[in-house]
PABAZA-412702 format. One line per field, with one value per residue (C-alpha): x, y, z. Coordinates in steps of 0.02 Angstrom, whole numbers, plus 50000, padded with zeros to 5 digits. Each point is the difference from the previous one (the first is absolute). Example, Ala and Ser with C-alpha at 12.3 -4.5 7.8 and 13.67 -1.06 7.14 Angstrom:
REM residues 2
x: [50615;50069]
y: [49775;50172]
z: [50390;49967]
//
This chain:
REM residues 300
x: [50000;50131;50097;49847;49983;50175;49985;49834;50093;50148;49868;49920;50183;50039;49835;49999;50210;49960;49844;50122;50136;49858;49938;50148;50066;49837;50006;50166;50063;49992;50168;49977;50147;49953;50095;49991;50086;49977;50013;49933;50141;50119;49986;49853;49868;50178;50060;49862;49967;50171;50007;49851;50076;50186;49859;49902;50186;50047;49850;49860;49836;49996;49848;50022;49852;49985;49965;50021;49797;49969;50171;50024;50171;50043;49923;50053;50190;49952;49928;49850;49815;49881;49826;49947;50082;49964;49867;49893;50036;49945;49836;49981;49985;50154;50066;50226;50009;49933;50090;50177;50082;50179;50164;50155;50056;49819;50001;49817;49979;49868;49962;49939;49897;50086;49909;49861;50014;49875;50110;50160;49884;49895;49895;50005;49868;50049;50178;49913;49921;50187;50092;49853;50047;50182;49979;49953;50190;50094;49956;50076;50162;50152;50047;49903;50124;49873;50042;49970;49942;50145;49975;49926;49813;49887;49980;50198;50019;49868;50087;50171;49974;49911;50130;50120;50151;50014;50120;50025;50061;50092;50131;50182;49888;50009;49831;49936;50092;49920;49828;50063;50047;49811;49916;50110;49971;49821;50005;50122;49850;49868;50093;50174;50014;49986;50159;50052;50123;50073;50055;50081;49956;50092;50162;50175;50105;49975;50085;49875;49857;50063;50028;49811;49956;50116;49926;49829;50043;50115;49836;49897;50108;50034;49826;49979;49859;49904;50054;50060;50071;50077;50111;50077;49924;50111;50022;49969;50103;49948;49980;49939;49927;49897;49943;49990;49892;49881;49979;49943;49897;50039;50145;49975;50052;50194;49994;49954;50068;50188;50022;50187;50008;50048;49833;49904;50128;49995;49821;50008;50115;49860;49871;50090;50028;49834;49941;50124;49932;49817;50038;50128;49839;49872;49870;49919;49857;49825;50036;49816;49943;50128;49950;49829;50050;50122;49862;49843;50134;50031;49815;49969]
y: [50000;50107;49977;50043;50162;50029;49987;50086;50167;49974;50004;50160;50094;49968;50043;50172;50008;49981;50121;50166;49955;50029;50137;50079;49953;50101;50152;50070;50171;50121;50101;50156;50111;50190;50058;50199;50175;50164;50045;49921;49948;49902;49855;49919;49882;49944;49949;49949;49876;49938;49979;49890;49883;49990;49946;49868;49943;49949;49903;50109;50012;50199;50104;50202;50124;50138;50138;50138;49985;50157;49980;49781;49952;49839;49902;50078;49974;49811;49982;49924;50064;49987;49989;50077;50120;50071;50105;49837;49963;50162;49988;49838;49902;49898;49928;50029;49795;50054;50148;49911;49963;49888;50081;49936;49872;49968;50201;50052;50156;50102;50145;50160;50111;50135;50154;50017;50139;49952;49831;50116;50063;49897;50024;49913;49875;49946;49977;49888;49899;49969;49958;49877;49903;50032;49896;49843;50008;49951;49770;50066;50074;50025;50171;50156;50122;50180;50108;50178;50147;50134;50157;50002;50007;49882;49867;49963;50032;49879;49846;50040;50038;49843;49867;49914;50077;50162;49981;50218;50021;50157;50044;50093;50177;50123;50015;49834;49967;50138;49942;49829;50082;50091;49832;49926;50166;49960;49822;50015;50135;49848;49851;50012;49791;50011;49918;50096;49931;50108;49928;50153;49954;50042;50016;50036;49939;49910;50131;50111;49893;49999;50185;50033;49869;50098;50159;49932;49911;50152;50123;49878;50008;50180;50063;49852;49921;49879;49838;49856;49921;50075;49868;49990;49859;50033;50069;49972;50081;50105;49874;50074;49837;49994;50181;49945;49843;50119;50119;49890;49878;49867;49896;49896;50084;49978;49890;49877;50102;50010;49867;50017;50181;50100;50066;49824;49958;50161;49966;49841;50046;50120;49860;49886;50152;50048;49819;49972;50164;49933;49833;50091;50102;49854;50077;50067;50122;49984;50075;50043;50056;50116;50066;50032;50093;50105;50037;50042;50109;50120;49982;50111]
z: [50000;50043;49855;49886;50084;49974;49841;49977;50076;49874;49860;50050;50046;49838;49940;50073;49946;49834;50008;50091;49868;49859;50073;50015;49810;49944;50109;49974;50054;49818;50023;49887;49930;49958;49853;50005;49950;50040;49799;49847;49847;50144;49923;50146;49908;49900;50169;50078;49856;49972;50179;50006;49865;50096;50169;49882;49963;50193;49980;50096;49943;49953;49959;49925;50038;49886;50142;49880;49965;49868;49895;50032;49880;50080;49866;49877;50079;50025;49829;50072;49913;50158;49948;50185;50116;50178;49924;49965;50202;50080;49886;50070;49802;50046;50146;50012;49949;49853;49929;50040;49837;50014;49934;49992;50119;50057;50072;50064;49926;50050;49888;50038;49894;49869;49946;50136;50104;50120;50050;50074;50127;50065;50176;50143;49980;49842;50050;50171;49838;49892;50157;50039;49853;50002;50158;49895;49929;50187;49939;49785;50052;50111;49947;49923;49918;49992;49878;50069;49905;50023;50133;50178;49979;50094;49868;50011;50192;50041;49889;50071;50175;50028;49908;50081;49907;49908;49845;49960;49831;49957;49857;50002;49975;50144;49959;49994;50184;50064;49968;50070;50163;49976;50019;50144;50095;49993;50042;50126;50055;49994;50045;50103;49981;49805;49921;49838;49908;49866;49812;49887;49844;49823;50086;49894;50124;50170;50100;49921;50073;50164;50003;49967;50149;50108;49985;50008;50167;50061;49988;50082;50151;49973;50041;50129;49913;50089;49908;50078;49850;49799;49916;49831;49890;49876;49811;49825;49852;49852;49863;49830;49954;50148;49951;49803;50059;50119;49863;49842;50138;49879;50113;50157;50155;50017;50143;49844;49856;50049;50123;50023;50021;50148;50042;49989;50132;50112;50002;50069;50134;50049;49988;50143;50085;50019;50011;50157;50082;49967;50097;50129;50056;50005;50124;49815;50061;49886;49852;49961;50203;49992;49813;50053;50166;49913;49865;50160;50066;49855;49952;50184]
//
């Protein structure tokens, strides 16, 4: 008798084993990246989707949001044709499953809507409704790479202030770097934990880079802004067939074009980089609570 007890309560450990591993296999914690700049023409959805490619290559499961929801490029950088976009969300004709199209290496990419002014400003409610369905993205994907819209209006504050990492993008331009320092001067402002990590972008040389992260980090501490942590991601160089490929839309993003070259590989130092800092801080906060916060507090 004993024994058959025994091994009744061996069946249902292993039993209710089995059923916390599944559980846990289909409720895993979304990490999301925040690719931003205070000015537009540095190079951002470029980096944001090259840098979700380098991610899909170190084998994570990456989705790219189109946050940019009046002027959405992504796409068009991905050569993907997405029959739905966000729009078709907020009006409630599609739910986000269904507006995902794949790009390369299996990439989510979730579009955004080009040309309709009403999308880049959209009210509180509304935004309650997109985050409600971004929700339905934490069982798809590991990582969601959001490509900002450039400046410091609400739209972009409220995507990077509530991700996990904030990737600035700025260029060798005094001022392009001082509409960099712009935006971390208001997050820092919002959020003293945020961690912005800072990639200079179409660099000549890698002192160059480094120079441009220095001064960036050397104001910061300057006018004692309240931010715990600034780090330098890294760089990418000037390449005129990067700029060649952006401007006739016709080539792959380089991460595929020119595997060999200098910026696939700076790229994917930044991709472990920011990968290491994702798992390094594992206590990931809710993406989309702290989106819909941020948004109730600038709706008052």
């Amino acid at each position: 008798m004993k024994n058959n007890h025994a091994a009744e309560l061996r069946k249902v450990a292993k039993t209710v084993s089995a059923e916390v591993a599944r559980r846990g296999r289909v409720s895993p914690v979304l990490r999301t990246i925040a690719v931003t700049g205070g000015k537009g023409g540095v190079g951002k959805t470029n980096v944001a989707a090259n840098l979700a490619i380098a991610m899909a290559q170190l084998g994570k499961r990456v989705g790219i949001l189109d946050a940019d929801l009046g002027l959405a490029n992504v796409d068009v950088m991905l050569h993907v044709n997405p029959r739905y976009t966000l729009q078709h969300v907020v009006t409630g004709e599609k739910r986000i499953e269904d507006i995902i199209v794949k790009g390369p290496l299996d990439i989510s990419v979730i579009a955004g809507s080009s040309g309709i002014k009403a999308m880049a400003d959209l009210p509180v409610q509304i935004h309650k409704k997109l985050i409600s369905e971004l929700t339905r993205l934490n069982t798809l994907i590991d990582i969601l790479i959001i490509d900002t819209p450039a400046g410091i209006g609400n739209n972009v504050l409220s995507f990077v202030l509530a991700a996990d990492e904030i990737l600035a993008v700025t260029i060798p331009d005094p001022m392009a770097y001082t509409d960099a320092y712009a935006l971390i001067k208001v997050i820092s402002r919002w959020r003293r934990d945020a961690r912005v990590n800072l990639l200079i972008n179409m660099v000549r040389t890698v002192a160059q880079a480094r120079e441009v992260a220095e001064i960036l980090k050397t104001v910061v501490r300057k006018y004692n802004l309240p931010l715990d942590k600034i780090s330098y991601a890294g760089y990418i160089p000037y390449d005129s067939k990067i700029k060649n490929s952006l401007i006739n839309r016709k080539k792959s993003p380089f991460m595929l074009e020119n595997p060999e070259s200098l910026s696939v590989k700076c790229i994917q130092v930044i991709a472990k980089r920011m990968i290491s800092s994702l798992a390094e801080h594992s206590a990931a906060k809710n993406f989309f609570s702290q989106f819909e916060k941020i948004r109730e507090k600038q709706g008052k």
